[in-house]
C-alpha positions in Angstrom: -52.5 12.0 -6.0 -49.5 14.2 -6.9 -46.4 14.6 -4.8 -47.4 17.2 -2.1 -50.1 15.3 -1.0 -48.4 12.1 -0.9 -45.5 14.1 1.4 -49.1 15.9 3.5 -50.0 11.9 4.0 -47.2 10.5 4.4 -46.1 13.7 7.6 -49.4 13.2 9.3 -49.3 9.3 9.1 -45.8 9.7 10.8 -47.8 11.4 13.5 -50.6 9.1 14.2 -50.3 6.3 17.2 -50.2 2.9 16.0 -53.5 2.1 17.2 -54.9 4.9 14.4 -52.7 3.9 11.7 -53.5 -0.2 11.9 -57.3 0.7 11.7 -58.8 -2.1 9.2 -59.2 -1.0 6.0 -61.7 -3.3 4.6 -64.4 -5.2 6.6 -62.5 -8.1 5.7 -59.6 -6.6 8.3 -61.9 -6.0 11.4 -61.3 -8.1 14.0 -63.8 -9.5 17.2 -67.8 -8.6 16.9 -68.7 -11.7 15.4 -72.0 -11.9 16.9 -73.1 -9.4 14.6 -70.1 -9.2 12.0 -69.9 -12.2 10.8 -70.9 -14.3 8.0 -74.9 -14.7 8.3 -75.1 -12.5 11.3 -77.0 -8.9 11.3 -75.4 -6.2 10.6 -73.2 -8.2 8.0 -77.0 -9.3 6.4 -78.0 -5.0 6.2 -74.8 -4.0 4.8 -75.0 -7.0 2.1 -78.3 -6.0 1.4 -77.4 -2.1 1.4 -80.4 -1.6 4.1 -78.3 -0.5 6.4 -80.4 2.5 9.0 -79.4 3.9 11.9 -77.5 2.6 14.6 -75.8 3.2 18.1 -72.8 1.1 18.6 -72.4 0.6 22.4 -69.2 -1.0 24.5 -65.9 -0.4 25.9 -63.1 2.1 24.7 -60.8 0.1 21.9 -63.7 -2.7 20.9 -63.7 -0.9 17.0 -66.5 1.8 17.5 -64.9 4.4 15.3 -63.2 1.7 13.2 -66.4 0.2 12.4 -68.2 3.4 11.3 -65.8 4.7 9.0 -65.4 0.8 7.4 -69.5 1.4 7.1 -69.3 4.8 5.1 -66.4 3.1 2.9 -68.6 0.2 2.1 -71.7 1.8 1.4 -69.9 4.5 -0.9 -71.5 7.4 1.6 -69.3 10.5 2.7 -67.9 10.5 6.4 -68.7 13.2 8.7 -67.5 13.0 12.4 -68.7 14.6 15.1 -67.2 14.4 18.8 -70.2 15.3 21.3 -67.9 15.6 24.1 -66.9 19.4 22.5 -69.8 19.8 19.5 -72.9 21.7 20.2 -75.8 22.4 18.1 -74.4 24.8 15.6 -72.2 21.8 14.8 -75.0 19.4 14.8 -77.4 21.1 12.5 -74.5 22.4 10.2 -73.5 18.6 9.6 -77.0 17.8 8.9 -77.7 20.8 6.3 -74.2 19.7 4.6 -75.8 15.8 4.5 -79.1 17.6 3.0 -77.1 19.3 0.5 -75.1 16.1 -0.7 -78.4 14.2 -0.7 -80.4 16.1 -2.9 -77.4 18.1 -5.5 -75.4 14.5 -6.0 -77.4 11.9 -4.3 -74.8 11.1 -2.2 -75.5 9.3 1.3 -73.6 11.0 4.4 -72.7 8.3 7.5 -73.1 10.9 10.2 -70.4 9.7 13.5 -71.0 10.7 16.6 -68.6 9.8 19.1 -69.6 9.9 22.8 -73.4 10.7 21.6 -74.1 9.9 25.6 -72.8 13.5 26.2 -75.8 14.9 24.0 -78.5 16.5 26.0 -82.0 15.8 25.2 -82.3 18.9 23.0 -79.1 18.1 21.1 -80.2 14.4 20.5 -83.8 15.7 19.2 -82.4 18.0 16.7 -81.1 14.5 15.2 -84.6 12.8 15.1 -86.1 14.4 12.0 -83.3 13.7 9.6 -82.6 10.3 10.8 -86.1 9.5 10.6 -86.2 11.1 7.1 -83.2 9.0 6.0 -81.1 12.0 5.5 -78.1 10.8 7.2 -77.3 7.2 8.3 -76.4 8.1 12.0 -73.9 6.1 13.6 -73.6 6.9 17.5 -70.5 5.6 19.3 -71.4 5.3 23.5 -69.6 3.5 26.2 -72.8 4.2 28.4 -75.9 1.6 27.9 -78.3 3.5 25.6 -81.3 2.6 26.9 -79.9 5.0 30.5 -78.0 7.4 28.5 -79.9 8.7 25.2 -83.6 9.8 24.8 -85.6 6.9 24.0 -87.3 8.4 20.6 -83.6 8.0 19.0 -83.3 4.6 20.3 -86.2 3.7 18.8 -85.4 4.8 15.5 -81.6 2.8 15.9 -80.5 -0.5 15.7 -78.2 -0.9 19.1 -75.3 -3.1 18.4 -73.5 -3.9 22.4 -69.7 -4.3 21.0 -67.7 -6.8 23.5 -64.4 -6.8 24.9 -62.0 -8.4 22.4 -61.1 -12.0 23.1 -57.1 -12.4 23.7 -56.5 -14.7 20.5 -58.3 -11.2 18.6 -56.1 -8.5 20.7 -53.4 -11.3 19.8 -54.1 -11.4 16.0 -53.9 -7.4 16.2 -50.6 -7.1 17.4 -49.1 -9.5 15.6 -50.8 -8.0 12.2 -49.0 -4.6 13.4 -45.4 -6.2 14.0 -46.0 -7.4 10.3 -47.3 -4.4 8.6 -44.0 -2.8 7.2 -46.1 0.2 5.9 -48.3 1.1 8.6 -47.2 -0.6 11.5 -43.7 -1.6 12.9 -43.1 -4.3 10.4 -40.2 -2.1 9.1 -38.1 -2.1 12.4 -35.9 -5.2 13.6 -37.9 -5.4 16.3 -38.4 -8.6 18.0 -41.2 -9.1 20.7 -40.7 -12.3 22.8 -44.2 -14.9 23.0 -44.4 -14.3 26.6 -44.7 -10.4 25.9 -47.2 -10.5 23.6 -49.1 -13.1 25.4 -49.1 -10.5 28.4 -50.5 -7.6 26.3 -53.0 -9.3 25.1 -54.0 -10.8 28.1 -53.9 -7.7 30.6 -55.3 -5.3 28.1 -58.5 -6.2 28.8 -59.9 -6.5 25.7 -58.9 -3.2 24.7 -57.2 -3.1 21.3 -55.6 0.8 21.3 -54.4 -0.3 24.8 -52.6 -3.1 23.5 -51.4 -1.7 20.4 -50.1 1.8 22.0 -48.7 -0.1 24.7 -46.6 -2.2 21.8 -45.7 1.4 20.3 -44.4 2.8 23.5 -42.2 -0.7 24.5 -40.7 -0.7 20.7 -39.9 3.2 20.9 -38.1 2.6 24.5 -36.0 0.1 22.7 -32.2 2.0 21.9 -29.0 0.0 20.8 -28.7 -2.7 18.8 -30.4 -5.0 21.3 -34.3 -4.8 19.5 -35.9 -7.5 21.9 -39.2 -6.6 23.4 -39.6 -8.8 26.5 -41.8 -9.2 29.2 -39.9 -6.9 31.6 -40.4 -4.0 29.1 -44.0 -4.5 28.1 -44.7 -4.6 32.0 -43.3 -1.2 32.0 -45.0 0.3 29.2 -49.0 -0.6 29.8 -50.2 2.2 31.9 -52.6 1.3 34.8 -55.9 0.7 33.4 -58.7 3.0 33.9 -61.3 0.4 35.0 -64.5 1.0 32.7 -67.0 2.4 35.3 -69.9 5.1 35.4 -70.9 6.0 39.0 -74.5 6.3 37.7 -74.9 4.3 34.4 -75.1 0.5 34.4 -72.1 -0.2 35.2 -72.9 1.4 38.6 -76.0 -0.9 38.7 -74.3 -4.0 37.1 -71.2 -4.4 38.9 -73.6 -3.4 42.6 -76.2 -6.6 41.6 -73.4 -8.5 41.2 -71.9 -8.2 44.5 -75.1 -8.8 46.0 -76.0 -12.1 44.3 -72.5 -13.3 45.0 -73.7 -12.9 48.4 -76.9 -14.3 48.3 -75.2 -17.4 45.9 -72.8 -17.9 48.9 -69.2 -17.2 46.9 -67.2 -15.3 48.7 -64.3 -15.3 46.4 -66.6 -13.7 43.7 -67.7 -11.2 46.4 -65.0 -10.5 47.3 -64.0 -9.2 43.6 -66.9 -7.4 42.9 -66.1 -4.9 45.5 -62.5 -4.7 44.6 -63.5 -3.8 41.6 -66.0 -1.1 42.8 -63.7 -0.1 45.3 -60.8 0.4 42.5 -63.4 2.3 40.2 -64.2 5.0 43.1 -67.2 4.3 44.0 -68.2 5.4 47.3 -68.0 3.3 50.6 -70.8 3.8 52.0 -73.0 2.7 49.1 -71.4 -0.2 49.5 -72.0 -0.4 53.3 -75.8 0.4 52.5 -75.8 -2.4 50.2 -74.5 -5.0 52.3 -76.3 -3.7 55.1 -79.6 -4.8 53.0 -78.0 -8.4 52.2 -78.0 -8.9 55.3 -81.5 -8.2 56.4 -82.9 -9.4 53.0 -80.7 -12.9 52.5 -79.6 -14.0 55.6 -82.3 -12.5 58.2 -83.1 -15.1 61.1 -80.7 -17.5 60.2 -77.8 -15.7 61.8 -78.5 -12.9 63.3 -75.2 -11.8 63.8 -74.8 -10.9 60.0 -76.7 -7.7 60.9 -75.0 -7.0 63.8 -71.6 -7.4 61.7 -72.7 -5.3 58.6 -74.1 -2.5 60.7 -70.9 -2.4 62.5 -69.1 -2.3 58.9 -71.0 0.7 58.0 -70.2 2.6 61.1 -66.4 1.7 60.6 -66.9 3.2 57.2 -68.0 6.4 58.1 -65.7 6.8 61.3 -61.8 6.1 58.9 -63.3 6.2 55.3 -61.1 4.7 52.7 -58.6 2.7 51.9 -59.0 1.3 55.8 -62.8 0.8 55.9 -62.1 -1.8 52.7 -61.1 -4.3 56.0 -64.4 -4.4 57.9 -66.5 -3.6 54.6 -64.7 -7.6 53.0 -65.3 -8.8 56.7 -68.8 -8.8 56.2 -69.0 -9.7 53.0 -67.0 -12.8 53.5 -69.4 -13.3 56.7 -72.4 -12.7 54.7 -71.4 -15.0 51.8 -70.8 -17.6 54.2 -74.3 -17.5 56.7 -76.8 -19.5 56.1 -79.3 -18.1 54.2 -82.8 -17.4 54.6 -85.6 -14.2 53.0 -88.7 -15.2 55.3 -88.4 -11.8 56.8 -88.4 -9.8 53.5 -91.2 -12.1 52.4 -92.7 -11.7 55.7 -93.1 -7.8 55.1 -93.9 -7.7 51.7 -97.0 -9.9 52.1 -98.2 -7.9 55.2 -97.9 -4.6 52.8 -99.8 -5.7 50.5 -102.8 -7.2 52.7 -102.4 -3.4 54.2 -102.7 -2.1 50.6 -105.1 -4.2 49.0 -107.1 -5.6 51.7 -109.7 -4.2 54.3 -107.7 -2.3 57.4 -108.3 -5.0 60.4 -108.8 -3.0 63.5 -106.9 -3.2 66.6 -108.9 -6.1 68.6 -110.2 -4.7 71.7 -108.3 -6.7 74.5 -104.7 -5.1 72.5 -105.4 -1.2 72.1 -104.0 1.2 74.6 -106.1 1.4 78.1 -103.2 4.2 79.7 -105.4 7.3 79.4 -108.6 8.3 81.5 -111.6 7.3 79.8 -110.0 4.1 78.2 -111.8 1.6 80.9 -115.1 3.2 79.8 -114.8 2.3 76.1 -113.5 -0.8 76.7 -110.2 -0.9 75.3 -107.8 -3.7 77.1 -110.8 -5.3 78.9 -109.4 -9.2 78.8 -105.6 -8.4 77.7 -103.8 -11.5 79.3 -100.3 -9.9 80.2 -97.5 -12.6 78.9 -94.9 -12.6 81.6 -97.9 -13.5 83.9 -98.5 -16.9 82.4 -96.0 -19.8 82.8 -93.3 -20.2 80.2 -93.8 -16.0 79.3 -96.5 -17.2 77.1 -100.2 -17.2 77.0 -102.4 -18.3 74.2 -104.3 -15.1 72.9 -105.2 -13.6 69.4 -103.2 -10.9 68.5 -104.9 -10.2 65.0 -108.2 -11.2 64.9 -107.9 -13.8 61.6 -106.1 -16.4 61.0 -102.8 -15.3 58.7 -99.5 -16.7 58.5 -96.5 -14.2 57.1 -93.4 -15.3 58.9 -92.7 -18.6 57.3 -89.2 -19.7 59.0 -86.9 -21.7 56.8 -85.0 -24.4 58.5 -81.1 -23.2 58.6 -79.2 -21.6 61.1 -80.9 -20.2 63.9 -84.0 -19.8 62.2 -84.6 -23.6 62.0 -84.8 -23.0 66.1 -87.2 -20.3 65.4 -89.2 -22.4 63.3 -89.8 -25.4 66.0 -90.4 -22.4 68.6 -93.2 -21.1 66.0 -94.9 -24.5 65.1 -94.8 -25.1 68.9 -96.5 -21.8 69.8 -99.1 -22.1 66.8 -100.0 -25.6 68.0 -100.4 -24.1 71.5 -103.2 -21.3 70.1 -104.8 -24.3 67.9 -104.9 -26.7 70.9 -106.5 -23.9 73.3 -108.6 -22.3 70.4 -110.6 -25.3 70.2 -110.6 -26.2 73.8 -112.1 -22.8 73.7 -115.0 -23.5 71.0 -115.4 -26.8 73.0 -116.1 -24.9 76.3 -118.5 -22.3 74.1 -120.4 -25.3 73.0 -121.6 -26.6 76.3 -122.0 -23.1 77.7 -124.9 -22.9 74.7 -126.1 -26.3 75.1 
């Protein structure tokens, strides 16, 4: 390397953030993904045994996507290409691939082929990929912080290894900053900088598991300090982490994730976990009245019967949210989540419904029995129709014992909380009733025949 191109390095470097310039440089420096990385685990086993094929790397912004695809192409010996999907197009695409071609078959040299953001391919961008990768003519790596199996077309997917890349631990985001206050040459090792436990302990904690979160947060603290005072405290690191941009996709799996999770902290009676989950989807953007569908449906699906007035308090949630909208409609929307999570619980209705469906579906239609169909129109006497209905509020009590279905079925199984444990004594006491006068009914047939 001759002089120029030491100063060309040496300009850009004094460019780059810090989270670019402490990118590991060696497997050996990668920190976190040890459920595939480390010693006996997969991805370490395909690179050992040089078999590595394609693969989509998939997980939140500052986890080592990038980092980990360029430490691939160095450890293999293959050339780097990187593509950003977000702004490439096909011409870009097939361009790369003709370049790996080339290298391939004039020097036999392999070509790791990045794609950052692949999730912002379309279907016809992500099939010009297929025959190459399938060909082995480039090792694609794709970098996504969507799930794959929503966000890319499933005949690349099945030609990748998917690797799901985790938040860093806070003894990992730890071990990164402190490796950067160290690093004289690439990091801020150079400075007399000192960066109080407290601090650090604070960007490592409420970076989320972000690494260029911590680490550019570190930069801007150190490059507020002026003076001779060189301390980096709590007060200053406070003040130089942005406001995190919560990891969220409106329609990916986040969407689905963070939504199922609200629900079954409902249904699992937590209200404090509730309670979170639609902070955090509230925080993220996602829109109210989703939310007010959803909890709408908790209530009629887990709670039902067994206090009625979870309906009554969700559907008056809903129509709060529509009527003042956000931020004010987060107070009656956590009412009846809180009310929700709390009520005892019962799905006898849901399961009521669904087992009467699929009778309807997959067993023969029962018709109306006579005594029940409509006898309000001219003509109805003559067929028939209502001849022996028994009219309820006639009989003592509002009830009479008659057979409303014409078989014997039983769909509305009451569980025995709340007010559906009353309902449930009402029902056993009305079916005994129709058993009791069903066979004093069969008994009075009998001596009729004899």
């Amino acid at each position: 390397m001759g002089l120029f191109d030491r100063q060309e390095r040496e300009a850009r470097d004094s460019v780059r953030p810090l989270a670019a310039r402490m990118r590991p440089r060696s497997l050996a420096e990668f920190v976190g993904q040890l459920h595939f990385l480390g010693e006996g685990k997969l991805l370490r086993r395909m690179l050992e045994a040089d078999r590595l094929g394609s693969v989509i790397f998939y997980g939140p912004p500052g986890t080592g996507k990038t980092s980990l695809a360029e430490l691939i192409a160095r450890h293999t010996k293959s050339s780097f290409q990187r593509i950003n999907a977000a702004s490439a197009g096909i011409k870009e695409v097939r361009a790369a691939l003709d370049e790996a071609r080339q290298a391939l078959e004039t020097a036999q040299k392999r070509t790791v082929l990045f794609i950052d953001e692949l999730h912002h391919f379309n279907r016809t961008q992500q099939d010009v990929l297929l025959p190459d990768v399938e060909e082995g003519v480039v090792t694609l790596i794709g970098a996504t912080t969507q799930n794959p199996f929503f966000s890319l077309v499933s005949p690349l997917v099945s030609r990748s290894r998917v690797f799901e890349l985790k938040p860093l631990e806070r003894d990992e985001v730890l071990t990164l900053l402190q490796r950067a206050l160290s690093d004289a040459e690439r990091g801020l090792g150079g400075r007399r900088l000192r960066v109080t436990d407290e601090a650090l302990e604070f960007l490592a904690e409420v970076s989320d598991g972000d690494a260029r979160r911590a680490l550019s947060a570190l930069e801007i603290g150190a490059l507020s300090l002026t003076g001779d005072d060189q301390t980096l405290d709590i007060a200053i690191a406070q003040e130089s982490i942005q406001k995190k941009a919560i990891q969220y996709d409106a329609t990916g799996d986040e969407h689905y994730d963070a939504a199922s999770a609200l629900i079954k902290s409902m249904r699992g009676s937590d209200p404090d976990a509730a309670v979170y989950w639609l902070a955090r989807m509230l925080e993220a953007g996602e829109e109210p009245r989703f939310l007010a569908r959803r909890i709408v449906i908790a209530a009629a699906e887990d709670v039902g019967n067994a206090d009625p007035m979870a309906l009554l308090l969700a559907n008056a949630a809903a129509q709060v949210t529509e009527f003042v909208g956000m931020p004010e409609c987060r107070i009656p929307l956590v009412q009846a989540v809180t009310y929700i999570a709390l009520a005892p619980k019962s799905n006898a209705s849901i399961k009521a419904i669904d087992a009467a469906l699929d009778d309807v579906r997959t067993q023969r239609v029962l018709p109306v029995p006579v005594h029940l169909r409509d006898a309000h129109y001219p003509g109805a006497a003559r067929l028939g129709h209502g001849e022996g209905y028994q009219y309820a509020h006639g009989h003592e009590g509002g009830w009479v014992a008659a057979d409303y279905l014409g078989v014997e079925k039983t769909y509305y199984e009451p569980v025995d909380r709340g007010v559906e444990a009353e309902l449930r004594k009402r029902l056993e006491e009305f079916k005994a009733r129709r058993r009791a006068a069903s066979s004093e009914e069969r008994r009075v047939q009998s001596e009729e025949r004899d």
